[in-house]
C-alpha positions as CSV (number, residue, x, y, z in Angstrom):
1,X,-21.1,-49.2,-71.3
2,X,-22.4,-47.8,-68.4
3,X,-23.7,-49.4,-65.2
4,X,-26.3,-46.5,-63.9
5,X,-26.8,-48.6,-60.6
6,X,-23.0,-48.3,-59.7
7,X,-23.1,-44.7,-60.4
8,X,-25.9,-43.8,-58.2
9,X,-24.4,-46.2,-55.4
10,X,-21.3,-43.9,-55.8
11,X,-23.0,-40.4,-55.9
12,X,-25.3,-41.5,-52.7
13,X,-21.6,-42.5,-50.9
14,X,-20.0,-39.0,-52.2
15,X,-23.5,-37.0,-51.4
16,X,-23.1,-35.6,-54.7
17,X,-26.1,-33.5,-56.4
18,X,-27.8,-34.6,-58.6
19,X,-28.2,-31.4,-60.8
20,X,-25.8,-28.8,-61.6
21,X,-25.8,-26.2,-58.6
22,X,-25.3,-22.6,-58.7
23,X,-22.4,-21.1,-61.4
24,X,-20.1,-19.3,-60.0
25,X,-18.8,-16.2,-62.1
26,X,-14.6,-17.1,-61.9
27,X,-13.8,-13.9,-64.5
28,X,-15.4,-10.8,-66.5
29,X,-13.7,-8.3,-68.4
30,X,-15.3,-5.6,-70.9
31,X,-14.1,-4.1,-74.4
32,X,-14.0,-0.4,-75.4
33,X,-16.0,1.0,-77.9
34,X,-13.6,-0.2,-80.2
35,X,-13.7,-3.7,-78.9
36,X,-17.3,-4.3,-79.2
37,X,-17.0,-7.7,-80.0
38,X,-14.6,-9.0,-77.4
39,X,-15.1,-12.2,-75.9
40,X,-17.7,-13.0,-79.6
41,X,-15.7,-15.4,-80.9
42,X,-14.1,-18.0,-78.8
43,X,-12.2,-21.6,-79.8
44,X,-11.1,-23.5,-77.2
45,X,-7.6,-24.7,-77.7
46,X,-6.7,-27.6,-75.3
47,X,-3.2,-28.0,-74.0
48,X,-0.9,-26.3,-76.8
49,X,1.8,-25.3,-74.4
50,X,1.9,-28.5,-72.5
51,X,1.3,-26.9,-69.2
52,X,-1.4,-28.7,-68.1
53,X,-3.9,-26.2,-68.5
54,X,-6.0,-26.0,-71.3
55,X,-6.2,-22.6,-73.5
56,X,-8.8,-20.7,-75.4
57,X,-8.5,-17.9,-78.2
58,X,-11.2,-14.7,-78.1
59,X,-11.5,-12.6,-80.8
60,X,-10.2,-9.0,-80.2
61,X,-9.0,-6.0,-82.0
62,X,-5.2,-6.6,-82.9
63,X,-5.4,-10.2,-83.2
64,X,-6.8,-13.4,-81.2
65,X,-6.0,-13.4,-77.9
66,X,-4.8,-16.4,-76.3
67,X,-5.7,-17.2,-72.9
68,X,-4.0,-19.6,-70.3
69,X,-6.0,-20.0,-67.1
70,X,-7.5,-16.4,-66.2
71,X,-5.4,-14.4,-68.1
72,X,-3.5,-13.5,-71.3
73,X,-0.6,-15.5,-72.6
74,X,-0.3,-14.3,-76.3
75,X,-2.0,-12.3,-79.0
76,X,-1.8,-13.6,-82.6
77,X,-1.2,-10.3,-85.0
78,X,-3.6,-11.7,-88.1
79,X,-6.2,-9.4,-89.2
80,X,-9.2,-12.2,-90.6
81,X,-9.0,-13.6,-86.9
82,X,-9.0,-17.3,-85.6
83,X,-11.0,-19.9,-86.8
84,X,-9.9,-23.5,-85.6
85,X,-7.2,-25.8,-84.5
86,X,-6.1,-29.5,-84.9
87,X,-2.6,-31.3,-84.1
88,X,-1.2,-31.7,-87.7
89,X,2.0,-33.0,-86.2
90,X,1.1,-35.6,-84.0
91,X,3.2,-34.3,-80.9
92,X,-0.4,-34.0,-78.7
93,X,-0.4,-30.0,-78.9
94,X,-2.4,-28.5,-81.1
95,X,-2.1,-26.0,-83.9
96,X,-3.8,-23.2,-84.7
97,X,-5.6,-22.5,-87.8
98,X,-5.9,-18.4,-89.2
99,X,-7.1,-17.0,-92.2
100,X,-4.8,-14.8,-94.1
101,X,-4.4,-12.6,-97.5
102,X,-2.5,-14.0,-100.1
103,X,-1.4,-11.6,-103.3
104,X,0.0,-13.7,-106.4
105,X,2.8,-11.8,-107.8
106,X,1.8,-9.6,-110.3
107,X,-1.9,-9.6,-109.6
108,X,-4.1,-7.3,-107.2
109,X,-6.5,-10.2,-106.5
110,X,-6.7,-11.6,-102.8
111,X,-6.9,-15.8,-103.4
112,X,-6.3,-16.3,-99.7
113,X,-4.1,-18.4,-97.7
114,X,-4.0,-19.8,-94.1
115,X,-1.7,-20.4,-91.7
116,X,-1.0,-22.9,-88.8
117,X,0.7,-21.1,-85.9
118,X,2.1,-23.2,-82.8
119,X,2.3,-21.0,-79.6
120,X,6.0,-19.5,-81.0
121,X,6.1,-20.1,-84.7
122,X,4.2,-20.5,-88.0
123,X,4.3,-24.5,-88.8
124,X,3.1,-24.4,-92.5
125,X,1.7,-22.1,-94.8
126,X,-0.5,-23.3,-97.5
127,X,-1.9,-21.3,-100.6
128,X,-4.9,-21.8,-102.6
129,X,-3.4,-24.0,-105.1
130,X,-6.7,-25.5,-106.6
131,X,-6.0,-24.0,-109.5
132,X,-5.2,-20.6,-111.1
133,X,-7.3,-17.8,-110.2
134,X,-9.6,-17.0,-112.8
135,X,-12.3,-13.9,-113.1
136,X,-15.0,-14.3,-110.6
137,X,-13.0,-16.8,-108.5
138,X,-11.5,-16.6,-105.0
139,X,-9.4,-20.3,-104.7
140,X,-8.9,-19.8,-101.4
141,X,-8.9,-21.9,-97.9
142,X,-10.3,-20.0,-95.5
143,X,-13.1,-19.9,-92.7
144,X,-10.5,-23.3,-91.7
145,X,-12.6,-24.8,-89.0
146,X,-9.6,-26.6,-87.6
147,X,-9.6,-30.2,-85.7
148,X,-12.0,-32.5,-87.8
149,X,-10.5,-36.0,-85.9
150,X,-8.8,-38.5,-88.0
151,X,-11.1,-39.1,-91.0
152,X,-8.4,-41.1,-92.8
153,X,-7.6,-43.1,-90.1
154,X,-3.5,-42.2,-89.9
155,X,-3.5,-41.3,-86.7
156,X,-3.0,-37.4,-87.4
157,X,-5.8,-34.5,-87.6
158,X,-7.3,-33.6,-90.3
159,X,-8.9,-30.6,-90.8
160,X,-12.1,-28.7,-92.8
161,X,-11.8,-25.6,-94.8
162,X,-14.4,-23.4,-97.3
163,X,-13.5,-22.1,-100.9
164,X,-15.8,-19.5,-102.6
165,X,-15.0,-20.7,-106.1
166,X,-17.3,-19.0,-108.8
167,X,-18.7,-17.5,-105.6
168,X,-20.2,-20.8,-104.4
169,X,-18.9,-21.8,-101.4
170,X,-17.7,-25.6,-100.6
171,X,-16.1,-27.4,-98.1
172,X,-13.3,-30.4,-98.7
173,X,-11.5,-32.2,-96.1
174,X,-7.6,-32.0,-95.9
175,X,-5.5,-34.3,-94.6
176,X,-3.7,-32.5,-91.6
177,X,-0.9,-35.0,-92.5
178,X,0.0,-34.4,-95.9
179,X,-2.0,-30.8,-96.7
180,X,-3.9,-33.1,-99.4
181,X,-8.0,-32.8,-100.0
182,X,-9.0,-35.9,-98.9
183,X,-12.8,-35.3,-99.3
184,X,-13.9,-33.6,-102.4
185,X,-15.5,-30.3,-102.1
186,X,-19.0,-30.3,-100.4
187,X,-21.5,-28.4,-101.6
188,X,-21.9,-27.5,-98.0
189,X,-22.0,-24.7,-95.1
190,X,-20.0,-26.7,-92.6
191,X,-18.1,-29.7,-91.8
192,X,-17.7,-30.3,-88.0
193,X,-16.0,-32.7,-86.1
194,X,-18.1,-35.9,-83.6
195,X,-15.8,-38.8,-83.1
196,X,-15.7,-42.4,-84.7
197,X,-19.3,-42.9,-84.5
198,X,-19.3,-46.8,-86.2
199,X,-16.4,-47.6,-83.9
200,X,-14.0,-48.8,-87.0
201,X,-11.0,-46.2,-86.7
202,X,-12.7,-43.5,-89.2
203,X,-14.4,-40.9,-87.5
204,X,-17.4,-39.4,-89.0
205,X,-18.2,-36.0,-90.8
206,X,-21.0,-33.6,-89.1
207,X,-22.9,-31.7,-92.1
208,X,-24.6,-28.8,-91.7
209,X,-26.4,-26.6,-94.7
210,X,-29.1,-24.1,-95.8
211,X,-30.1,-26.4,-98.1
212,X,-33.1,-25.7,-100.3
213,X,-35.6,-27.4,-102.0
214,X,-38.6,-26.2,-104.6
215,X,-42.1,-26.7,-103.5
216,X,-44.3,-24.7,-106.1
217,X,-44.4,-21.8,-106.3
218,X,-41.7,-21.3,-103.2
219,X,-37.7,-22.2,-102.8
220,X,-37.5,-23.8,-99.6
221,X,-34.6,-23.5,-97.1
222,X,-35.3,-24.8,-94.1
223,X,-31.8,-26.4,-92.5
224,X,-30.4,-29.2,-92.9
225,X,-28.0,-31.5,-91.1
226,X,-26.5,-34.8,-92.0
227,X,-23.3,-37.4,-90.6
228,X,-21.0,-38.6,-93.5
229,X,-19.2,-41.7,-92.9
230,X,-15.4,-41.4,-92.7
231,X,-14.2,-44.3,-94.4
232,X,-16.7,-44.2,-97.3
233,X,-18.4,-40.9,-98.0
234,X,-22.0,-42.6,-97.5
235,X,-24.6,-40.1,-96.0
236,X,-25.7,-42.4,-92.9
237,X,-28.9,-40.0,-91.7
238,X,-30.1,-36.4,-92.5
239,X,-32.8,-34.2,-91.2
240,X,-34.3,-31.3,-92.8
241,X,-35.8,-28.3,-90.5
242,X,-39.7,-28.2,-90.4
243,X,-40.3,-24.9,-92.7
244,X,-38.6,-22.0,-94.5
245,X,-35.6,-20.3,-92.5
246,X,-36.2,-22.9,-89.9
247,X,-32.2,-23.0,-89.5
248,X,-31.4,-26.2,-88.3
249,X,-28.4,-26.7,-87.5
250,X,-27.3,-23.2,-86.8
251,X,-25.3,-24.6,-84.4
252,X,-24.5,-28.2,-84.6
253,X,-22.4,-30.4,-82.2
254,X,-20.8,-33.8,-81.8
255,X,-21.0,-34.7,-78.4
256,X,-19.8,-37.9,-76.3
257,X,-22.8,-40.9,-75.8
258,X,-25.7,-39.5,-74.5
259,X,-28.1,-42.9,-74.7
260,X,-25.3,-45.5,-73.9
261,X,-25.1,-47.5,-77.9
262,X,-21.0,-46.7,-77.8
263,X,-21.6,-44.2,-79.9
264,X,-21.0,-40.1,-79.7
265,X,-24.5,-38.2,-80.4
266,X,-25.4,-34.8,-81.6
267,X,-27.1,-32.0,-80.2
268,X,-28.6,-29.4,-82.3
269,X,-30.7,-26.0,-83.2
270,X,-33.1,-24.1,-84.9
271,X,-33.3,-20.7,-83.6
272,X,-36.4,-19.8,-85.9
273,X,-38.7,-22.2,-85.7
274,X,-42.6,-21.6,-85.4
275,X,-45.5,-22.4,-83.8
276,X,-48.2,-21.0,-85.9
277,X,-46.1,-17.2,-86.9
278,X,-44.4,-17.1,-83.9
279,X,-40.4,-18.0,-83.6
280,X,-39.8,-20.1,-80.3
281,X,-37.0,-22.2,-81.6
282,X,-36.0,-25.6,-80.1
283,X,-32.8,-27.5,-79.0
284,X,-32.5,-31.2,-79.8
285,X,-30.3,-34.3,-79.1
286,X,-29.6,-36.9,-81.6
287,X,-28.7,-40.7,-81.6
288,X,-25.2,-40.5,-83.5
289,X,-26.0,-43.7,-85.0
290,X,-29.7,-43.7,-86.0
291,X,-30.2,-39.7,-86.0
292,X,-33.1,-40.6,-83.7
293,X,-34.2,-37.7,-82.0
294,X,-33.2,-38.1,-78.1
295,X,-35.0,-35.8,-76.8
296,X,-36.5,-32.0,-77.7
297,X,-37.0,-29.0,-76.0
298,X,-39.0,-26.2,-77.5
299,X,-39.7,-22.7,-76.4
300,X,-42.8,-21.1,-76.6
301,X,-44.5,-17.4,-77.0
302,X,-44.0,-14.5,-76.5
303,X,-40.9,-14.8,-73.7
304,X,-39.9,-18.1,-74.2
305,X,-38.0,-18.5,-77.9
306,X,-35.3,-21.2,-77.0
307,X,-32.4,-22.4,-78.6
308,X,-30.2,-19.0,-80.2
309,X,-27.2,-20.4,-79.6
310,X,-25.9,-23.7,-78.0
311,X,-22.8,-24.9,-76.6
312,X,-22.6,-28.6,-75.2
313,X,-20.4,-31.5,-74.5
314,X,-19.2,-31.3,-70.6
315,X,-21.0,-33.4,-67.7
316,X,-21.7,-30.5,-65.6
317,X,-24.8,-32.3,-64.1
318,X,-21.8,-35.4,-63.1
319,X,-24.2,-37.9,-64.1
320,X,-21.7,-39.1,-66.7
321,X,-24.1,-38.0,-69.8
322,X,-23.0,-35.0,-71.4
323,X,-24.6,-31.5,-70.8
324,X,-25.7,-28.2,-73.2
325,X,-25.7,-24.6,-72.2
326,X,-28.8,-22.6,-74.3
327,X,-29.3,-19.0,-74.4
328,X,-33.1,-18.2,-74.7
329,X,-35.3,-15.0,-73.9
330,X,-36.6,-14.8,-70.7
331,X,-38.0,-12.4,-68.4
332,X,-36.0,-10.4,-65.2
333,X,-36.7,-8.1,-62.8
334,X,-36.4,-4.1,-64.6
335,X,-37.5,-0.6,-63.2
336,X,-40.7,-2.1,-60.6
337,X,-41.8,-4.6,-63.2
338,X,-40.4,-7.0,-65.7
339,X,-38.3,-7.4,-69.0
340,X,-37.3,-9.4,-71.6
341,X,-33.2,-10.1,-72.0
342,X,-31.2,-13.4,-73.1
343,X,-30.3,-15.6,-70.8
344,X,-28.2,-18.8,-70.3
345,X,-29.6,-21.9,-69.3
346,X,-27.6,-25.7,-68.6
347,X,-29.9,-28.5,-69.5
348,X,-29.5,-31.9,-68.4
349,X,-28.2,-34.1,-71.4
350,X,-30.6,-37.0,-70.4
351,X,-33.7,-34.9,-70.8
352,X,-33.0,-31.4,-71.6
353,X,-34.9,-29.9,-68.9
354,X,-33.0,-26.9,-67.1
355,X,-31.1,-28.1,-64.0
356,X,-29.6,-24.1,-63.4
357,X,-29.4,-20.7,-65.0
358,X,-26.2,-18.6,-65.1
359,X,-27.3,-14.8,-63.3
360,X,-27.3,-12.0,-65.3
361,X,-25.8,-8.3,-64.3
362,X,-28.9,-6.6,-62.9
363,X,-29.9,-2.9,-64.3
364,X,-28.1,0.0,-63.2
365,X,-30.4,3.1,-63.2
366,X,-32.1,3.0,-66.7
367,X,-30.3,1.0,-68.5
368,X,-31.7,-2.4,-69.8
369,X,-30.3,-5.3,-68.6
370,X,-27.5,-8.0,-69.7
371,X,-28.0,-10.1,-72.7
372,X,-26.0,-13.0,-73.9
373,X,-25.5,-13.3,-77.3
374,X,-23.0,-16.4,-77.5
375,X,-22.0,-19.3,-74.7
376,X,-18.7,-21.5,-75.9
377,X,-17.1,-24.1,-74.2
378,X,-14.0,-23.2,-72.3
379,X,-11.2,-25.5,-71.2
380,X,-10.0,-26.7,-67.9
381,X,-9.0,-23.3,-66.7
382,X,-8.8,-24.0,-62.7
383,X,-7.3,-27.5,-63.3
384,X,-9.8,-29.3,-61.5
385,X,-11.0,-31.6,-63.9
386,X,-14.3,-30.1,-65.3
387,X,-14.9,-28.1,-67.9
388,X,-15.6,-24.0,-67.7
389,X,-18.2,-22.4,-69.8
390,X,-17.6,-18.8,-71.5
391,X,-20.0,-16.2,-72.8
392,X,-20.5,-13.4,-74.5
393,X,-22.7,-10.8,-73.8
394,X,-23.4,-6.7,-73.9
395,X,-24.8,-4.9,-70.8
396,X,-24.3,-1.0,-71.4
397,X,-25.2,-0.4,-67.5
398,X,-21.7,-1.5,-66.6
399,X,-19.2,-1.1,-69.9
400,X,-17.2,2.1,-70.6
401,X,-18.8,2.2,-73.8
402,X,-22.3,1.4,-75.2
403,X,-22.4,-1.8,-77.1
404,X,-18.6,-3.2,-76.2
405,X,-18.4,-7.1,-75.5
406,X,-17.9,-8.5,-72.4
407,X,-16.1,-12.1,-71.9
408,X,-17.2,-13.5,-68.9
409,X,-16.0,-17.4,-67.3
410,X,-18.3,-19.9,-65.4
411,X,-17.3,-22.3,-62.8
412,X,-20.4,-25.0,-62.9
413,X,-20.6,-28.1,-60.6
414,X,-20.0,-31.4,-62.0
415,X,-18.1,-34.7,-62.6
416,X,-14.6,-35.5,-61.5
417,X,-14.4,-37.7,-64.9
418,X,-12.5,-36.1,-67.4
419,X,-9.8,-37.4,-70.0
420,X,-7.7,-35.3,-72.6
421,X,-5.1,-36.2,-74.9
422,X,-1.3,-35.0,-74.9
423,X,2.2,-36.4,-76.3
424,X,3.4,-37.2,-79.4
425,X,2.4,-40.4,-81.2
426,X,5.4,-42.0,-82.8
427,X,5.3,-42.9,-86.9
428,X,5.3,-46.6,-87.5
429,X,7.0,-48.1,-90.3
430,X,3.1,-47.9,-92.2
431,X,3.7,-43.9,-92.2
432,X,0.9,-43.4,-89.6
433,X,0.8,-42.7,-86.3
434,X,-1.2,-45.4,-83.4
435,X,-3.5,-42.8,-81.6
436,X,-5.4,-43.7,-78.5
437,X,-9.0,-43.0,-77.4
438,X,-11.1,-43.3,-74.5
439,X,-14.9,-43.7,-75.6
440,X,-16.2,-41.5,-72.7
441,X,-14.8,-39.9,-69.2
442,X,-13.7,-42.5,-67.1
443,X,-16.6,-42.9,-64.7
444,X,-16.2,-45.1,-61.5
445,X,-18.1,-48.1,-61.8
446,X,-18.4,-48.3,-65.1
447,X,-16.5,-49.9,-68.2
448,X,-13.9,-48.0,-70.2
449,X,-13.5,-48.6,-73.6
450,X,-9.6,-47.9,-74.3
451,X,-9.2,-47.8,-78.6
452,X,-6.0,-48.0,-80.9
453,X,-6.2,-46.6,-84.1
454,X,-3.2,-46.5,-87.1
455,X,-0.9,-49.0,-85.7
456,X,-0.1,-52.3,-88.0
457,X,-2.6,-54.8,-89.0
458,X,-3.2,-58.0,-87.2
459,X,-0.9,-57.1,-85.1
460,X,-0.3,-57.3,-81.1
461,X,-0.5,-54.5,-78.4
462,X,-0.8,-53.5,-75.0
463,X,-2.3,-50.9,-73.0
464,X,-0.1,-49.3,-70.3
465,X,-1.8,-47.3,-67.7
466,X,0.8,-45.0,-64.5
467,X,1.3,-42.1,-63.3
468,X,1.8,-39.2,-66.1
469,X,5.9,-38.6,-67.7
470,X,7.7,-38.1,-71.0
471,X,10.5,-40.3,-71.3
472,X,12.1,-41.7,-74.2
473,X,12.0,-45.3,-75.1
474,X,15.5,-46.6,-75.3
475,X,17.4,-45.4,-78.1
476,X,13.6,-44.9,-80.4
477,X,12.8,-41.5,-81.4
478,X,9.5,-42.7,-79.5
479,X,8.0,-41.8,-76.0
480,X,7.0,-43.8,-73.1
481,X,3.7,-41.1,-71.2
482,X,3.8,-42.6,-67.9
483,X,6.0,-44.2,-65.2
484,X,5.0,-46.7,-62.5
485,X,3.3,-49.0,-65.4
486,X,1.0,-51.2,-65.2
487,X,-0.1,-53.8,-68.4
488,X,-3.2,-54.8,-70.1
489,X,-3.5,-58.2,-71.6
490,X,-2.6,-57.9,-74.7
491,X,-5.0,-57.5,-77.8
492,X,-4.8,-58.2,-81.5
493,X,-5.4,-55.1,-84.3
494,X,-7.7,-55.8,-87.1
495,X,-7.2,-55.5,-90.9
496,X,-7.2,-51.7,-90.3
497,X,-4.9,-51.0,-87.6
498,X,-7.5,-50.9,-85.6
499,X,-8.1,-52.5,-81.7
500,X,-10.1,-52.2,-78.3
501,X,-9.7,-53.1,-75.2
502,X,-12.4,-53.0,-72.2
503,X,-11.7,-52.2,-68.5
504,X,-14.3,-52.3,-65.9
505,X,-13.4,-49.5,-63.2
506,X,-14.0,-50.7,-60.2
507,X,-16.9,-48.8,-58.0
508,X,-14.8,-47.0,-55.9
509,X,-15.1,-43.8,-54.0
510,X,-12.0,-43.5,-52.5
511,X,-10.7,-43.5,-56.2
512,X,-12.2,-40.1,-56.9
513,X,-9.6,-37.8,-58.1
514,X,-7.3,-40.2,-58.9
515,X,-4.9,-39.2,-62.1
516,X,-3.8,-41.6,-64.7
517,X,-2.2,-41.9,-68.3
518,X,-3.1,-44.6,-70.6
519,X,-1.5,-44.9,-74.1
520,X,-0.3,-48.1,-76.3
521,X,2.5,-50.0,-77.0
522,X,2.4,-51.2,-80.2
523,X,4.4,-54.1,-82.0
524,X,6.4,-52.5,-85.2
525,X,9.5,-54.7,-85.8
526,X,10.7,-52.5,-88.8
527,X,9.8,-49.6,-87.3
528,X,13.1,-49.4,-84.9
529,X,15.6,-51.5,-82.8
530,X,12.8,-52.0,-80.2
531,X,10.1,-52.8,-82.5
532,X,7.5,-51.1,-81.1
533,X,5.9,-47.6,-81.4
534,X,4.0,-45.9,-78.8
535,X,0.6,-43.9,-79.2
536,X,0.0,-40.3,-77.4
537,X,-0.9,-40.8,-74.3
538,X,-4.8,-39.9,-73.1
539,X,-4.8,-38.4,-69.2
540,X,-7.7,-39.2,-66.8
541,X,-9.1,-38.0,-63.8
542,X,-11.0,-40.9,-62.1
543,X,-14.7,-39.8,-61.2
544,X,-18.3,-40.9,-59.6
């Protein structure tokens, strides 16, 4: 949990803020007329070349583009674009998920496929083999949203996807281990991804649907978003929007703890909702555990609609709670007066109240000024242990061409604290591979919760924190992530595989910036002439 007193003891000793200051554009670049919808679509990829750095994809003609830092490392040539990722493999790098066409011999009828590329290659190639195609029906994975955690509890990804079928489209889980459905087929928009929310190795399913309901004389659709429990398929809260085309959950995000119960929490939209006939939207927070509403922030008329697209999950605030980016309408300066555009906003993930607002491009001459239309989460692009944020927007005043997309990437001021997983997690003799999580960013002064998923039953282990390597252990096919170790006392798995281990950090500054690896050592005695295996490894950067 965390100790708020230690935290402010540290931030008054560092002279940190205590908002988010200024953001600092780091890169822009426009599309052609042709390329109107650069920079729309962006996935952020993690380390999946192992340099470090964490990637992102954006959408462009000719394939996704994959960026490294500031710039472009690849292009992936597949013409239905990028839709997710997840590390099927278990070697800490992630794979990435594209939709693709898929004729059966003989016939002229698309059924679909998708593909999971690494950086170099194509990894596996799956078909929609739910059956024979039949009139009417496209038995097809695609729209794969990619990483869903570990809803099994094996230790490897797994992954959603959506079939039209009869044209009604659902959404199973597949095991990113064995390519098998291990959820039936939702009757669902979208399955999304928020972390082992009833801490017992499972992690949970984020649902989000137009679902409708009949109020006489009227069909209803108002939003709707739920969590499914991993291990058992039980719907453990739901929340419908307030009216018809409300669209809750339009976007819909599993974030890390935002009121301190262990738990990861949600933060959600709905673009369209009303006061009286007006549209003002609002952005909530939810209690992962209860689906008690944290807190809400609604817009109002006629400049003030909130809420059309969120992004969320970095501490940009460095409080240690995580933070959203909004885009809402507001008003800014145009041609001796005033006009309305879309901007971006970062709210504070203890409140939602605005703590800084990323500039627009002014007007040039008579040309209206920016609007953003999307904000994603980027990766670690500068490597300095905080997150960037990426939008989309159009601004004809300044682009070759009118209408074209331009990507742009914000610095934002924040928290030190940051963790991400790397290396490969080696296969016990149960078939599964021990994973290891860190509950939240590891914070100065506060208690990290270190867990162990997939490894034996009632069985011992130990945590090894030092400085970040790859090394093999002994003669193993398994990997040691650090040299310099230090050990944990040991702890004892449950029935499930399953173990935790808490370590107070101790409150000090002078630790700040510090890097560490963490990962397991696990007792397997069939597993190898050692007996042990040894989970991936999860990298920290020490913070206030």
């Amino acid at each position: 949990m965390r100790n708020t007193s230690r935290f402010l003891m540290a931030a008054a000793v560092l002279g940190l803020p205590a908002v988010a200051q200024v953001p600092t554009l780091l890169h822009r670049s426009t599309g052609t007329q042709s390329q109107q919808f650069h920079g729309f679509v962006v996935n952020r990829l993690q380390d999946i070349d192992g340099d470090g750095r964490e990637e992102f994809a954006v959408n462009a003609p000719g394939g996704p583009q994959i960026w490294s830092g500031l710039s472009i490392a690849s292009i992936l040539s597949t013409p239905y674009g990028l839709y997710g990722l997840c590390d099927i493999d278990a070697d800490g790098r992630e794979e990435i998920v594209t939709r693709e066409s898929l004729y059966p011999p003989g016939t002229a009828t698309d059924v679909g496929s998708f593909r999971l590329y690494s950086r170099t290659a194509t990894l596996r190639y799956f078909a929609g083999t739910l059956g024979g195609p039949s009139p009417g029906d496209e038995l097809y994975f695609n729209d794969a949203k990619g990483r869903m955690g570990d809803v099994d509890g094996d230790g490897v990804d797994d992954y959603s996807a959506k079939i039209a079928l009869a044209f009604q489209y659902l959404a199973p889980i597949v095991s990113g281990k064995t390519g098998a459905v291990i959820r039936p087929a939702y009757a669902y928009g979208r399955c999304l991804p928020i972390g082992d929310v009833d801490d017992d190795g499972f992690d949970e399913i984020l649902l989000a649907a137009n679902l409708c309901y009949y109020v006489a004389p009227n069909i209803i659709c108002p939003g709707w978003i739920g969590l499914e429990n991993g291990r058992t398929g039980v719907l453990m809260w739901s929340h419908w929007g307030e009216h018809d085309d409300c669209a809750l959950g339009d976007t819909l995000i599993g974030v890390d703890d935002i009121d301190d119960d262990g738990a990861p929490d949600v933060v959600a939209n709905a673009p369209n909702y009303k006061i009286g006939l007006n549209s003002v939207g609002y952005a909530r927070a939810y209690s992962g555990a209860t689906g008690a509403v944290l807190w809400s922030r609604t817009g109002s008329w006629p400049y003030g609609r909130v809420a059309l697209h969120l992004a969320a999950g970095a501490d940009w605030t460095g409080d240690g709670v995580p933070d959203a980016a909004m885009i809402r309408a507001g008003l800014v300066p145009y041609i001796g007066g005033v006009t309305s555009t879309a901007l971006v906003d970062i709210l504070d993930g203890t409140n939602g109240n605005t703590v800084a607002t990323l500039p627009h491009q002014p007007f040039v001459g008579f040309q209206p000024p920016e609007g953003f239309f999307k904000v994603h989460l980027g990766g670690d692009v500068d490597l300095d242990g905080s997150v960037e944020l990426i939008t989309h927007s159009i601004h004809p005043a300044t682009e070759p061409a009118f209408n074209a997309g331009t990507m742009a990437i914000w610095k934002l001021a924040g928290s030190a604290a940051y963790r991400r997983y790397r290396g490969v997690a080696c296969q016990g003799s149960n078939g599964k591979h021990p994973r290891i999580t860190l509950r939240n960013p590891p914070h100065l002064g506060w208690n990290a919760e270190f867990r162990l998923r997939a490894a034996l039953p009632t069985t011992p282990a130990v945590l090894s924190f030092g400085i970040s390597a790859s090394l093999p252990l002994g003669t193993t096919p398994c990997m040691t992530h650090a040299v310099g170790e230090l050990f944990a006392p040991p702890i004892l798995t449950n029935a499930d595989g399953y173990g935790r281990l808490t370590i107070q950090l101790p409150a000090d500054p002078g630790l700040t910036g510090l890097h560490l690896c963490a990962f397991w050592y696990a007792f397997d005695p069939a597993a190898n002439a050692l007996g042990l295996t040894t989970s991936n490894a999860c990298e920290m950067v020490l913070g206030p």
